[in-house]
C-alpha positions in Angstrom: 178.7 104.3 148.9 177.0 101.2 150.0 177.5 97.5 148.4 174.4 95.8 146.7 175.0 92.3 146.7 173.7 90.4 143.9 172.2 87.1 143.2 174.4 84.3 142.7 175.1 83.6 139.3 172.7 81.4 137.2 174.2 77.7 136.6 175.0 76.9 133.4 173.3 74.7 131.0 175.8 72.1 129.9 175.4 71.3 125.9 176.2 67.3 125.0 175.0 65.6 122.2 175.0 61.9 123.6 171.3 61.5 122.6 170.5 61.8 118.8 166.9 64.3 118.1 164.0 62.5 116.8 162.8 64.5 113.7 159.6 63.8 112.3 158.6 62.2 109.4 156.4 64.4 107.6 155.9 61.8 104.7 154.2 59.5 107.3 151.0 59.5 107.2 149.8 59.3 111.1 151.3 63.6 110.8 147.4 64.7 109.8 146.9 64.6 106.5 143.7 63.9 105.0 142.9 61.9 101.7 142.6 64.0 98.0 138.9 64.5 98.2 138.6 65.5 101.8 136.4 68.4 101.3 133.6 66.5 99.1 133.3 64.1 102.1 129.7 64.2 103.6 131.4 62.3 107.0 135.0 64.4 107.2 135.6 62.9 111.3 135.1 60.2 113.1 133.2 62.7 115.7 131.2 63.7 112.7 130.3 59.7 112.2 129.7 59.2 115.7 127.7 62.2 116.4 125.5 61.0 113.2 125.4 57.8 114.4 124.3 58.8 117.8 121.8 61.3 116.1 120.0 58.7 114.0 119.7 56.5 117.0 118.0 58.9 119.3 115.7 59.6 116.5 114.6 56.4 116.4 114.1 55.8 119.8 112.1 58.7 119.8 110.0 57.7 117.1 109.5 54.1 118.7 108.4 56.4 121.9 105.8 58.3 120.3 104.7 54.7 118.1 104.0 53.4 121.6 102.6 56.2 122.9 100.1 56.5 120.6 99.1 52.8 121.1 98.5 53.6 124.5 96.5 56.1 124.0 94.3 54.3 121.3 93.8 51.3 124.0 93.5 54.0 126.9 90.4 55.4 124.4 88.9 52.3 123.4 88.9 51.1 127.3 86.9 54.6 128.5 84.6 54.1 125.4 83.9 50.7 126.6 83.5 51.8 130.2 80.8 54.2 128.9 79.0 51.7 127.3 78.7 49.4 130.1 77.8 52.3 132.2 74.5 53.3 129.7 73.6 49.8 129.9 73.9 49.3 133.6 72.8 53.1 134.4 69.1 51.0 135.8 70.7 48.5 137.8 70.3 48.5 141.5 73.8 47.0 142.4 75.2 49.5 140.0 73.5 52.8 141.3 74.2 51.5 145.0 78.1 51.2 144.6 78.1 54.6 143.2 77.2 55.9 146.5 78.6 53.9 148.5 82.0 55.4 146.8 80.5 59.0 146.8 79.3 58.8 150.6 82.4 57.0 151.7 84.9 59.9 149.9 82.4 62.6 151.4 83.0 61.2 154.8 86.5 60.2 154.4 87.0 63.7 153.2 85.2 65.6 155.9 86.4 63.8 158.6 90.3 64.6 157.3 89.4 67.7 157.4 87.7 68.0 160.7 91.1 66.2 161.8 93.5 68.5 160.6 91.6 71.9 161.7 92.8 70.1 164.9 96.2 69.8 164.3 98.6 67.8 162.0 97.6 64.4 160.8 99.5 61.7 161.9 100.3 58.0 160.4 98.5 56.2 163.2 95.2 59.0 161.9 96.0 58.0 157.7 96.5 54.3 159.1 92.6 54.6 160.5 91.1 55.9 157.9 92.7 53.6 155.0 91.4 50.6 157.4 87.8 51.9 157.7 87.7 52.5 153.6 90.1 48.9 153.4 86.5 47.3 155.6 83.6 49.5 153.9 85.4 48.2 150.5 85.7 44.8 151.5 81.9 44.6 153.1 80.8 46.0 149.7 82.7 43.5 147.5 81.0 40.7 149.3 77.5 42.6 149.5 77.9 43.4 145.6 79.1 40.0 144.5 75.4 38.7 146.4 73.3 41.5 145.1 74.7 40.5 141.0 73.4 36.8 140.9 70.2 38.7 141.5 71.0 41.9 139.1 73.5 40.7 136.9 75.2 43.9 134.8 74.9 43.8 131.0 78.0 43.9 129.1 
């Protein structure tokens, strides 16, 4: 019959009271309990409060948000009303009529010519560069044209 050899045997856990236990109080209050009327309480935790708290105050940023929205889009209203109106009463003038297409022929172009551009291949900086500087000069001739032609044609406001 053959041997089986064994583990060696588990040490031993030596017992010594040296050191006193701690028991707990369970009179002291910090154990968890909770005041008489704990269930009536509309606040129970302090993660309750804080989540309210937090709560309240996204509320009322959210109302401020929408307040000042709204003003925005009141002034956004009254400032495309008023551009209507100065565009009925300046519909006849010459300065007027002649920007208009100045900015419709020079997006036509512009927008052909990026498009002739790219059937060619990809656009490039140096190609977006060009064009920004011809509608930076046609812009700039016709500020200083426009500011001539209005102490003739002045718009009406």
């Amino acid at each position: 019959m053959k041997t089986i050899s064994r583990a060696p045997p588990v040490s031993q856990i030596q017992h010594t009271d040296d050191h006193p236990t701690e028991t707990t109080d369970v009179d002291n209050p910090h154990i968890g309990t909770v005041p008489f009327d704990y269930n009536s309480q509309a606040i129970k935790t302090d993660t309750q409060r804080s989540r309210q708290e937090r709560e309240a105050s996204d509320k009322e940023i959210k109302e401020q948000a929408k307040e000042e929205a709204d003003r925005t889009a009141r002034a956004t209203q009254q400032k495309a009303q008023r551009a209507k109106e100065v565009t009925k009463k300046n519909s006849d003038n010459p300065v007027f009529i002649g920007n208009a297409v100045v900015v419709g022929v020079v997006a036509a172009v512009l927008g052909w010519g990026a498009y002739q551009r790219l059937q060619k291949g990809p656009v490039g900086w140096s190609t977006v560069a060009g064009w920004t500087g011809v509608a930076a000069a046609v812009g700039l001739g016709d500020y200083f044209v426009s500011s001539w032609l209005l102490q003739k044609y002045p718009l009406k406001k």
